[in-house]
NUVEX-848484 format. One record per atom (N, C-alpha, C): x negated, y negated, z. Coordinates in steps of 0.1 Angstrom, whole numbers, plus 2048, in hexadecimal, padded with zeros to 3 digits. Example, Ala and Ser with C-alpha at 12.3 -4.5 7.8 and 13.67 -1.06 7.14 Angstrom:
<nodes>
77C83984E78582D84E77C82184E78081684777780B84777F80084F
</nodes>
This chain:
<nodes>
B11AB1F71B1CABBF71B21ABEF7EB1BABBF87B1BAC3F99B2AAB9F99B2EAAEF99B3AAA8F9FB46AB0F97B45AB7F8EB4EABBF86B53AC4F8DB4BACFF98B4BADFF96B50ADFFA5B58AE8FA9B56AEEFB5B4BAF2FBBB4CAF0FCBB46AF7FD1B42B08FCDB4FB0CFCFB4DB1DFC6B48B1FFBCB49B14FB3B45B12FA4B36B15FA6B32B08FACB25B07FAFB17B15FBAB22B18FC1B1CB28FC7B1BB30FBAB26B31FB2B23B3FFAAB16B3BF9DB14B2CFA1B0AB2AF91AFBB2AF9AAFBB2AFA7AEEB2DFB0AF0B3DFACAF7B47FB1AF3B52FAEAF2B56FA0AFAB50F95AF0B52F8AAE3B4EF87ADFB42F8AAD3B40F8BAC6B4AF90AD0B4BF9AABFB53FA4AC2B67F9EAD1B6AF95ACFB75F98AC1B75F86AC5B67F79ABDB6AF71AACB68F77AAAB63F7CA9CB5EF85A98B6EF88A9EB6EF92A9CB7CF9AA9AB88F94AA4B89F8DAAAB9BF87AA4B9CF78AABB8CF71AACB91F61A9CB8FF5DA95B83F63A89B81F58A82B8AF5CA83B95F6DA75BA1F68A7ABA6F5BA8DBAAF60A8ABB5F55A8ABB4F46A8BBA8F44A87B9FF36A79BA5F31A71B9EF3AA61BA3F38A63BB0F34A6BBBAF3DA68BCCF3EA6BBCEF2EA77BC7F2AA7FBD1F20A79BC8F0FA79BBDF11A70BB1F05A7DBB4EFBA7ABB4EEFA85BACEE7A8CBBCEE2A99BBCEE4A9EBCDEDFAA9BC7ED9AADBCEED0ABBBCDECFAC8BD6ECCAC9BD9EDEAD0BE3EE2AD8BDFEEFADBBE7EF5AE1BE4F05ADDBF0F10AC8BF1F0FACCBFAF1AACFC01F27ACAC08F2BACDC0CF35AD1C04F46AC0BFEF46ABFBF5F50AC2BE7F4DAC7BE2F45ACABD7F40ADBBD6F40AE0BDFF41AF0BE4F49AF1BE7F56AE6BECF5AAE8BEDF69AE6BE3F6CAE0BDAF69ADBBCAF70AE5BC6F6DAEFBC1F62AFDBBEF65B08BBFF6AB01BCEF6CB0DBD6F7BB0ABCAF85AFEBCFF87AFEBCDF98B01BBEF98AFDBB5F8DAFFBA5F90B0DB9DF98B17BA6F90B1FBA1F95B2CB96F8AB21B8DF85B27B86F7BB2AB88F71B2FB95F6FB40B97F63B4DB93F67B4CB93F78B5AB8AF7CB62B81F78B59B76F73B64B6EF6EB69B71F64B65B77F5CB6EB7FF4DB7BB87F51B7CB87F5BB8CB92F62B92B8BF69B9DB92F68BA9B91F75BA4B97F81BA8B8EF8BBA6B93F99BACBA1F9FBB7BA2F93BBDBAFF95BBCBBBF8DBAEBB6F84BACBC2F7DB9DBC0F84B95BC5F8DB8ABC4F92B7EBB8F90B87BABF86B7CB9FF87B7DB98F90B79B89F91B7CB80F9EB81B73F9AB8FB76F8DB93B6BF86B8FB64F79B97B61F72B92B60F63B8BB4DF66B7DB4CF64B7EB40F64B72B3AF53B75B30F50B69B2DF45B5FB27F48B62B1EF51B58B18F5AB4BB22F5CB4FB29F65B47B36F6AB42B3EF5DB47B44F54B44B49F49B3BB3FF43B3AB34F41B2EB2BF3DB21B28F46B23B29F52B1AB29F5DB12B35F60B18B43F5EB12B4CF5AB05B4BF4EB0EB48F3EB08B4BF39AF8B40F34B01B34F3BAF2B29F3BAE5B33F41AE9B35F4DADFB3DF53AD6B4AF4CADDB4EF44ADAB5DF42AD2B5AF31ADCB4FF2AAD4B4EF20AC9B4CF18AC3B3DF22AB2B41F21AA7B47F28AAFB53F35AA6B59F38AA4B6AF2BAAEB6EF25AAFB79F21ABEB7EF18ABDB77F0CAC7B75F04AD0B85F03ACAB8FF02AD0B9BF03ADFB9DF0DAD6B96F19ADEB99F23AE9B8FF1FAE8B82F1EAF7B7AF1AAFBB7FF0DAF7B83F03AFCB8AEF8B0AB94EFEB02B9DF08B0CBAAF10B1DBA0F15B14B99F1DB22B90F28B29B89F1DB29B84F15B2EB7FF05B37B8DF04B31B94EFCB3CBA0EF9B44BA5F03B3DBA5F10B48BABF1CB59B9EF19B54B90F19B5CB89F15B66B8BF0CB5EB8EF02B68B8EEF5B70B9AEF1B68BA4EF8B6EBB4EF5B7ABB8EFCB79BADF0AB81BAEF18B91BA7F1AB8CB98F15B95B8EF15BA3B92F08BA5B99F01BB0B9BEFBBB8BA7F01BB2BB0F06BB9BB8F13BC1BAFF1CBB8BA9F25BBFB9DF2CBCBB94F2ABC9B92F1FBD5B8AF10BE0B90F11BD8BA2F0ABE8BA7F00BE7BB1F07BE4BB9F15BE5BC5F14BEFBCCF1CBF5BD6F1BBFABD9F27BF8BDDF30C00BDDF38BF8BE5F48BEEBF0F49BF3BF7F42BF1C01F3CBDCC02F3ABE0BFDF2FBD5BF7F27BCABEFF31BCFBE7F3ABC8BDFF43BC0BE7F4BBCFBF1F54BC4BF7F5DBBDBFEF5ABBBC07F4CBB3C11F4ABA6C0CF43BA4BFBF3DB98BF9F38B94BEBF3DB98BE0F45B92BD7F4AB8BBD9F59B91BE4F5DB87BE7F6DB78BEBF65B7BBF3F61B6DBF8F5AB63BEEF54B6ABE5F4AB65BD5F45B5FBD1F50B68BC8F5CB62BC2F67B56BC6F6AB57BD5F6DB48BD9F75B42BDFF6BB40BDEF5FB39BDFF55B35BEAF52B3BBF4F58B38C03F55B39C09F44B45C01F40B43BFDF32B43BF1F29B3BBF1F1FB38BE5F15B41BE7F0AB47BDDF07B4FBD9EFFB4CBD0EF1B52BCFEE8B4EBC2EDCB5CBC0ED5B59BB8ECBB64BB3EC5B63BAFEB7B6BBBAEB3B6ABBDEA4B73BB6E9CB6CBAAE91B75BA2E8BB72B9CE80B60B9CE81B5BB97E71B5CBA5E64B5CBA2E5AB59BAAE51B53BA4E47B49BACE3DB45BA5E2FB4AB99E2DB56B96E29B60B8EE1FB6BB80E2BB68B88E3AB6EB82E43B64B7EE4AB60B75E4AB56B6BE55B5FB5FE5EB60B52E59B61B48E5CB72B4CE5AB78B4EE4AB85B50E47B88B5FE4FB90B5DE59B96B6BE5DB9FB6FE55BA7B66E4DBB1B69E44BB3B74E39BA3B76E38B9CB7CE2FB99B8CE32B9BB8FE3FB9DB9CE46BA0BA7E3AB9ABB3E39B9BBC0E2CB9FBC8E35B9ABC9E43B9CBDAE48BA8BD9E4CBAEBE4E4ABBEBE7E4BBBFBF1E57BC9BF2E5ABD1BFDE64BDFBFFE5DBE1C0CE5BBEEC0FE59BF2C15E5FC03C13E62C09C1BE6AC12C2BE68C09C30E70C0CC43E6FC13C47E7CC1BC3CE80C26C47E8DC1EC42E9DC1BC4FEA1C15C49EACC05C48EABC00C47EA1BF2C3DE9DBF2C37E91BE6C2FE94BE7C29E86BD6C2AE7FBD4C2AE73BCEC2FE68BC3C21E63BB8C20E6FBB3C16E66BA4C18E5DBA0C13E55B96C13E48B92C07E4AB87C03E47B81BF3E41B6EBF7E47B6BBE7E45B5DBE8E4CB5EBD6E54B56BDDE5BB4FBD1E65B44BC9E65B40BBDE67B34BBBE67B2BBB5E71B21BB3E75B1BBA6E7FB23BA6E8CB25BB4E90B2CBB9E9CB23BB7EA9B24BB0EB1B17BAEEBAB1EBBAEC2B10BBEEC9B10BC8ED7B16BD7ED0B1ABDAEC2B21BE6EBCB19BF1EBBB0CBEEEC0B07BFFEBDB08C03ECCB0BBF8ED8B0ABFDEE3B17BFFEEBB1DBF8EE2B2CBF9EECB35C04EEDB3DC07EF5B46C13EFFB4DC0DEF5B51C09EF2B63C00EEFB62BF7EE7B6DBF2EE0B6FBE4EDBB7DBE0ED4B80BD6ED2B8DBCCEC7B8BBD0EBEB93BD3EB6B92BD4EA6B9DBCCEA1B99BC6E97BA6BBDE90BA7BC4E83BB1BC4E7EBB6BCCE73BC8BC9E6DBC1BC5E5DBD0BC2E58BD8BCCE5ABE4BC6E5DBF1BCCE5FBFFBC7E59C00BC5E4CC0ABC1E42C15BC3E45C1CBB7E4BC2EBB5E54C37BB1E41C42BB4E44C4EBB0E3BC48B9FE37C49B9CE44C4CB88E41C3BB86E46C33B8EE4AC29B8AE49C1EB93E43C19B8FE38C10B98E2FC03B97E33C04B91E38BF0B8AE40BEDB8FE50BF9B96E54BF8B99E61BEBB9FE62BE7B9DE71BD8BA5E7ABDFBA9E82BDABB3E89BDDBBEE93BCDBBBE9ABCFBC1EA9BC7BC5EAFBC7BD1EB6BBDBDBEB7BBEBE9EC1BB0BE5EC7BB1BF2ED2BA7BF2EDCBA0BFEED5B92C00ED1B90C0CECBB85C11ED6B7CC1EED7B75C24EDFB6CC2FED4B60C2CEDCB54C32ED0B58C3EECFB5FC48ED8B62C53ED2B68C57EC6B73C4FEC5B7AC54EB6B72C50EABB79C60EA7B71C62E97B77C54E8BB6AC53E89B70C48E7DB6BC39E81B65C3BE8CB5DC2CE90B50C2AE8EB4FC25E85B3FC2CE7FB34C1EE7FB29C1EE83B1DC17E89B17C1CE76B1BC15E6CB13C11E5FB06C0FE5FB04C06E63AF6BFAE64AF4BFBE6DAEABF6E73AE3BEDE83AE0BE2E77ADEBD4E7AAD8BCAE76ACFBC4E79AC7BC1E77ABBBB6E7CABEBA6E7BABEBA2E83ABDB95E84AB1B8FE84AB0B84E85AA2B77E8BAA1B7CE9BAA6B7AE9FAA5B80EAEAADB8BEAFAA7B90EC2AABB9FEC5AB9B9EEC7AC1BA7EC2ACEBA8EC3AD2BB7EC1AE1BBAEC5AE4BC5EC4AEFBC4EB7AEDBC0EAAAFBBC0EA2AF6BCEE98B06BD0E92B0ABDAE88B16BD8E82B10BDBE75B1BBDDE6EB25BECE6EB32BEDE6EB3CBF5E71B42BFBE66B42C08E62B44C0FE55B50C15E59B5EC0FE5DB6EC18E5EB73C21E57B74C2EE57B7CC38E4EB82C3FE59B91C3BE58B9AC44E58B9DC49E68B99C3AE6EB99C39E7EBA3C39E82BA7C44E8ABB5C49E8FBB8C3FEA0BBFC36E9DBC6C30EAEBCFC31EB1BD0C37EBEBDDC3BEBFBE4C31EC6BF1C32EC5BF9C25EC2BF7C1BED1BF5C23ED8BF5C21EE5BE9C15EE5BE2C16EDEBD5C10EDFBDABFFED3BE2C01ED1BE5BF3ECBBE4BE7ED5BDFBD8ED1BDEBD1ED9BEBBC9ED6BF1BC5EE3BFFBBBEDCC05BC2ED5C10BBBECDC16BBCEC2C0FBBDEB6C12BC2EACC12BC6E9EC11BB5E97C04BB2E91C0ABA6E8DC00B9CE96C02B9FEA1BFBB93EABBEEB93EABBE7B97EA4BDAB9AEA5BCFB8AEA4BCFB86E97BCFB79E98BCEB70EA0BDDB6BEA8BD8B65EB3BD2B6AEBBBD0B77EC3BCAB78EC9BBDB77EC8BB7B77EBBBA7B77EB7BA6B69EB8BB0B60EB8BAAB52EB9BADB4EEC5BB4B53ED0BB3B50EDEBA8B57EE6BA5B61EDDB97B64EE6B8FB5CEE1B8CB59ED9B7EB51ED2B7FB44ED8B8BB39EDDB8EB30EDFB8AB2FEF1B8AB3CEF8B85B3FF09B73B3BF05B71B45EFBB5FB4AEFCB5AB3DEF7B61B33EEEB54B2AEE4B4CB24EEEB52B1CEF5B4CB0EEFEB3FB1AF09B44B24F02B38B2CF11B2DB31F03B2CB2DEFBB22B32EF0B17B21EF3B21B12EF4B17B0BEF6B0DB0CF03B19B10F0AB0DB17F1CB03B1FF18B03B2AF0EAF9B30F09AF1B2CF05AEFB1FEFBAE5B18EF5AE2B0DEFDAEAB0DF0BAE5B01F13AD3B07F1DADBB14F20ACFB1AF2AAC7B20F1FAC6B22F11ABBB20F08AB0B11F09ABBB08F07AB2AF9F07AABAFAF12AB3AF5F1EAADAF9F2DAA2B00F2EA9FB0CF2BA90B11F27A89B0BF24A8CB09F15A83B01F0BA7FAF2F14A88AEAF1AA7CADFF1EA77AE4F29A7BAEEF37A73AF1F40A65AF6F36A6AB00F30A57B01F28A52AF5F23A57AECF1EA50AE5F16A4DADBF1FA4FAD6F2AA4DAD0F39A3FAD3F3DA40AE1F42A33AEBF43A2BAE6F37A29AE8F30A1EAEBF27A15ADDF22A21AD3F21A19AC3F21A14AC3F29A14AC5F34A0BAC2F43A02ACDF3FA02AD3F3D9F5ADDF3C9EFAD8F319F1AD8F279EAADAF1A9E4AC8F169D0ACEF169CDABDF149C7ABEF0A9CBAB0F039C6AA9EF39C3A9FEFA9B4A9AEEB9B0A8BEF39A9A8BF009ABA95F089A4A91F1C9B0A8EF1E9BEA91F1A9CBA91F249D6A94F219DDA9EF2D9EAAA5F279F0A9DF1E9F6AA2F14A03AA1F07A0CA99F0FA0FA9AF17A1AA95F1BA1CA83F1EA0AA83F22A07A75F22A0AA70F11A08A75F07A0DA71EF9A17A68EFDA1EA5FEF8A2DA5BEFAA36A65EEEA30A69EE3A3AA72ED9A3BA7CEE0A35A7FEEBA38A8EEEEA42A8DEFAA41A83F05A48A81F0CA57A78F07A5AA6EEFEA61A71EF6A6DA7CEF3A61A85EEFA6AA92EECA75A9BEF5A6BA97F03A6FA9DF11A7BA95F13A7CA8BF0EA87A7FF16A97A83F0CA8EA85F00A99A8DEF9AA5A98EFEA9BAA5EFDAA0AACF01AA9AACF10AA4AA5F13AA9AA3F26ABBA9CF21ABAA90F1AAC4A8BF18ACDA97F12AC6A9DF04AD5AA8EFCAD8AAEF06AD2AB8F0BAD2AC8F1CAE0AB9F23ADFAB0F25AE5AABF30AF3AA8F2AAF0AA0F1BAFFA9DF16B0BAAAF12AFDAB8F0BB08AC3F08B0DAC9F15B07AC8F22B0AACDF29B19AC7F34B19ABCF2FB29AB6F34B33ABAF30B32AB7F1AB38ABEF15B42ACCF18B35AD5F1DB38AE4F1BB42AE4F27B3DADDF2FB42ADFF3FB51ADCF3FB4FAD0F3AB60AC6F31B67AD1F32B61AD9F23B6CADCF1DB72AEEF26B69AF3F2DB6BAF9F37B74AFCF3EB70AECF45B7EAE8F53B8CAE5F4CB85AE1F40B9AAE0F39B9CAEDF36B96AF4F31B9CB07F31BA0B10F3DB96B0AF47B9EB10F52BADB08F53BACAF8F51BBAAFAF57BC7AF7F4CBC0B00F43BCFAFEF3ABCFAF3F2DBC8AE8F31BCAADDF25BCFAE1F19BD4AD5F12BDAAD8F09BCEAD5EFEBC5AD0EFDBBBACDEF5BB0AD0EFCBACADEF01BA1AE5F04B9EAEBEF5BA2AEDEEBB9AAF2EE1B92AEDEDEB9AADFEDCB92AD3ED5B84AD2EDCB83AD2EE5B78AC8EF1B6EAD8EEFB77AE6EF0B6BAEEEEEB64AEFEE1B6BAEAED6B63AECEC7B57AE2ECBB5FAD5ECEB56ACBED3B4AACEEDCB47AD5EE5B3FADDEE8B36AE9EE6B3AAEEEDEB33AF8ED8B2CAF2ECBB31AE8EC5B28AE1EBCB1FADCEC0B1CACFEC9B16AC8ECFB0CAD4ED4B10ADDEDFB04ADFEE7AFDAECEDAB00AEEED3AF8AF9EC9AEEAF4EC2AF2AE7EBCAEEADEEB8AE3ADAEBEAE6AD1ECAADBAC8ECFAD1AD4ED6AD2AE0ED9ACAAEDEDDAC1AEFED2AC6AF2EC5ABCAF3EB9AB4AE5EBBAB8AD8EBDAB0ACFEB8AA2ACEEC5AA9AD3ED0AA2AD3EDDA94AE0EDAA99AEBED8A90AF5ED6A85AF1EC8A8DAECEBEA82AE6EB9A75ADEEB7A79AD3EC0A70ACCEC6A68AD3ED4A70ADBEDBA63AE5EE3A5AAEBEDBA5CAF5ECFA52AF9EC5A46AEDEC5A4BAE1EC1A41ADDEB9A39AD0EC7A3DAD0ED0A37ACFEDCA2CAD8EDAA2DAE5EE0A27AEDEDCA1AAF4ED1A1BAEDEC7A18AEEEC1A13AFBEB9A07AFFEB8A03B0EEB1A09B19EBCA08B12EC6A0EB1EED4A1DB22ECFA24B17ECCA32B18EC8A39B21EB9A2FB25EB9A30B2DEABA2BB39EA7A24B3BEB2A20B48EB6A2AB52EBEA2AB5EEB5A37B6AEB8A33B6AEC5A3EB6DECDA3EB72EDAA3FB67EE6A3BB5AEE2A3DB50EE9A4DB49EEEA51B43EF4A5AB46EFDA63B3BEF5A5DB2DEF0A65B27EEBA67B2DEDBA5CB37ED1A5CB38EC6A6BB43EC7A67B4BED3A75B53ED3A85B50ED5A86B40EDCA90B37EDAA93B32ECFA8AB2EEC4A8EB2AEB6A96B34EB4A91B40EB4A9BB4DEA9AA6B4CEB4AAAB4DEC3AB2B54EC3ABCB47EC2ABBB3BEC2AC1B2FEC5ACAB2FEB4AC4B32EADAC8B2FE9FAD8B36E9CADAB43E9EAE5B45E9DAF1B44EA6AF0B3BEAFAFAB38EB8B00B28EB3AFCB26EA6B02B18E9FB0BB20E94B0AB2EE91B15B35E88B20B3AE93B1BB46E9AB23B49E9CB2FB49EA7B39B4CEACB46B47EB0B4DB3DEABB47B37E9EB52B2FE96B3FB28E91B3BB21E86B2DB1EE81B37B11E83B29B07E88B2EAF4E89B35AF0E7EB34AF7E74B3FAF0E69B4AAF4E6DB52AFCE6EB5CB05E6FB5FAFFE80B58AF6E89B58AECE92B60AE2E91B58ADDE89B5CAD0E80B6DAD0E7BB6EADBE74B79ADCE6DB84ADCE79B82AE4E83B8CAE4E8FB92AD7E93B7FACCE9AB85AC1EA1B87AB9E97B84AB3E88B8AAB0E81B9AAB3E7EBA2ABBE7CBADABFE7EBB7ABEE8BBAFABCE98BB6AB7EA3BB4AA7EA1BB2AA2E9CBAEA92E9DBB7A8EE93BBBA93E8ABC6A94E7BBD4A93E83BD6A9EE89BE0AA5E8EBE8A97E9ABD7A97EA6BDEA89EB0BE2A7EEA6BD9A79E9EBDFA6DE96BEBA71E90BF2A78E8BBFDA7BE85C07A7AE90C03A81E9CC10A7EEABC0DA72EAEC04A69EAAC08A5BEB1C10A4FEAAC12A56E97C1AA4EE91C25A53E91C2FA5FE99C3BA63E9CC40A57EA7
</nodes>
C-alpha cells in the first residue's frame, strides 16, 4: 500500500496507529464491551485529533479525505470497535451537511462535528426500509415554517448517544411521489424518541426511533425538498470503502493474535504453528489482509480524486475486504482452538463484532447488485 500513499498520508496513519496503541487499547481494557459512547471514550476522540479528515478545512477539519478516513478507521477497528463505530457516525451524520448545507447550517454544526464536542448519526433505516430505501414510511409534512414529521427508525447506530443527526423522511412532490427529504434534527426536540436500545452480537450503541409529531423547523431542512435520496446515497458512497478499512484492522488483529498464540501454544512437543495446517492458515490470512487492503486503498484514492467509477471499485471493496475479514477471523478462532471460543477472548470477540459489517452500509448482496449493474451499463457504452 506504502507506494500508493503520500508522505502526509503515511504520517497521519503513524499517528493513528500509535494514537490506537497508546490511548485506545488502555481505554478498551478500562471501559470492556458497552454499548454506548461514554464519557472518556469522547474525550479520547477529542483529544486524538482524527475527526479531521471528515471536514472542510474551513469548517474546523484538515480536509475531506477517504484515504485518511480508512486509515483512521483500520487503526481503530481492531483495537476497540466502539470507538470506530463513533468516527463512522461522525462520518455519516457530518458528510450531508458538507453536501447540502448552508452556510448557515455549516457553521453552526460542523465546527462542533470536527472537534467532536458533538456526536452525530444518520437516520435512514426503518422496519420495512432496509436495503430498499424506496420503501421509506416516515413522512414530513409541510406546516409553513416547519415541518411535521411521524414514522419509526430502526438499527440507528450511536442513537442513544448522539447530540444530533440526518433524518430522511418522505416528502411527496407533484411529479415526484417517492420523494426523501433530509433535516438536521437535535435530541432536544420533542418528538425524537429513543424506543428501543437493541442488542446486538457485539457491543454496540444501536436504537430503534419512535417519531411522533417531531417539529423541524424549516431552517433545519437539508438541501432541497425532494433531494434527500441522493444525498443518502452520496454519503453512503464517501463511508462504504472505509467499512472495509474497518474489517481490515479487525483481520489485522486476528492474525497478529493468531501469530502470537502458534508460537506459544504446544501440541505433540511443538508449537501449532510448526503443523503445516496451521501455518497454512497464517499464509492465508496474510494473503486476504493484503489483497483487501489494496482494494480498499484503490477505491479511496479514486474518491479523493473524483473518478468516475469510484463507486464501483468502493462496492468492490467493501465486499472483498468484509468478506475475506470474516473468513480471516474465522480461521483465528479455530487456530485457537477452545481458547477461541471462550467469551471474553480477543479473537471470540472479533467473530461477533466482524459479522455485521458484511450487512451493513449496503449487505454484499446489495454489493453485488451495484458492481453487477456497472459492468451491464460499461458493456452497453461500448456497443454505442
Amino acid at each position: 500500500m506504502e507506494p500508493l500513499l503520500s508522505k502526509q498520508d503515511l504520517d497521519f496513519r503513524a499517528r493513528c496507529q500509535a494514537y490506537a496503541r497508546d490511548k485506545l487499547r488502555p481505554l478498551a481494557k478500562q471501559l470492556g464491551e458497552i454499548d454506548d459512547v461514554p464519557e472518556p471514550l469522547r474525550a479520547s476522540l477529542r483529544a486524538s485529533g482524527l475527526y479531521g479528515p471528515l471536514y472542510p478545512t474551513a469548517f474546523g477539519g484538515q480536509g475531506l479525505s477517504a484515504v485518511r478516513i480508512c486509515l483512521a478507521r483500520e487503526a481503530m477497528a481492531g483495537i476497540f470497535a466502539p470507538a470506530d463505530t463513533t468516527y463512522a457516525m461522525q462520518g455519516l451524520g457530518g458528510y450531508p451537511i458538507v453536501l447540502a448545507g448552508s452556510e448557515e447550517q455549516k457553521q453552526k454544526y460542523l465546527p462542533e462535528l470536527a472537534a467532536g464536542r458533538r456526536l452525530t448519526t444518520f437516520c435512514l433505516t426503518e422496519p420495512e426500509a432496509g436495503s430498499d430505501v424506496s420503501a421509506l414510511q416516515t413522512t414530513a409534512v409541510d406546516a409553513g415554517d416547519h415541518f411535521v414529521v411521524n414514522g419509526r427508525k430502526r438499527f440507528i447506530s450511536n442513537g442513544f448517544s448522539a447530540d444530533m443527526g440526518i433524518l430522511f423522511a418522505r416528502t411527496p412532490l407533484a411529479d415526484k411521489p417517492n420523494a426523501i427529504s433530509a433535516f438536521i434534527v437535535e435530541k432536544s426536540m420533542a418528538g425524537w424518541n429513543v424506543d428501543k436500545r437493541l442488542a446486538l452480537m457485539a457491543s454496540h450503541d444501536i436504537v430503534a426511533f419512535d417519531i411522533r409529531d417531531l417539529r423541524v423547523p424549516r431552517a433545519n431542512l437539508l438541501g432541497q425538498v425532494g433531494g434527500g435520496f441522493k444525498l443518502a446515497m452520496q454519503t453512503l458512497d464517501l463511508m462504504r470503502m472505509s467499512v472495509g478499512a474497518a474489517a481490515l484492522g479487525m483481520a489485522q488483529t486476528a492474525l497478529e493474535e493468531s501469530l502470537r498464540y502458534s508460537q506459544a501454544r504446544v501440541q505433540f512437543r511443538q508449537p501449532i504453528v510448526a503443523f503445516q495446517s496451521t501455518a497454512f492458515k497464517l499464509a492465508d490470512m496474510a494473503v486476504e489482509i493484503e489483497a483487501a487492503r489494496g482494494l480498499v486503498y484503490r477505491a479511496a484514492l479514486k474518491k479523493d480524486r473524483g473518478d468516475a467509477d469510484a463507486s464501483y471499485h468502493s462496492s468492490i471493496a467493501k465486499l472483498y475486504a468484509t468478506e475475506a475479514a470474516f473468513r480471516c477471523i474465522d480461521q483465528a478462532v479455530q487456530i485457537h482452538g477452545g481458547v477461541g471460543v471462550l467469551r471474553g477472548s480477543t479473537v471470540e470477540r472479533l467473530y461477533r463484532e466482524i459479522r455485521p459489517l458484511r450487512v451493513y452500509e449496503g449487505t454484499t448482496e446489495i454489493q453485488k447488485v451495484i458492481i453487477a449493474n456497472h459492468l451491464l451499463k460499461a458493456e452497453k457504452q461500448k456497443r454505442k
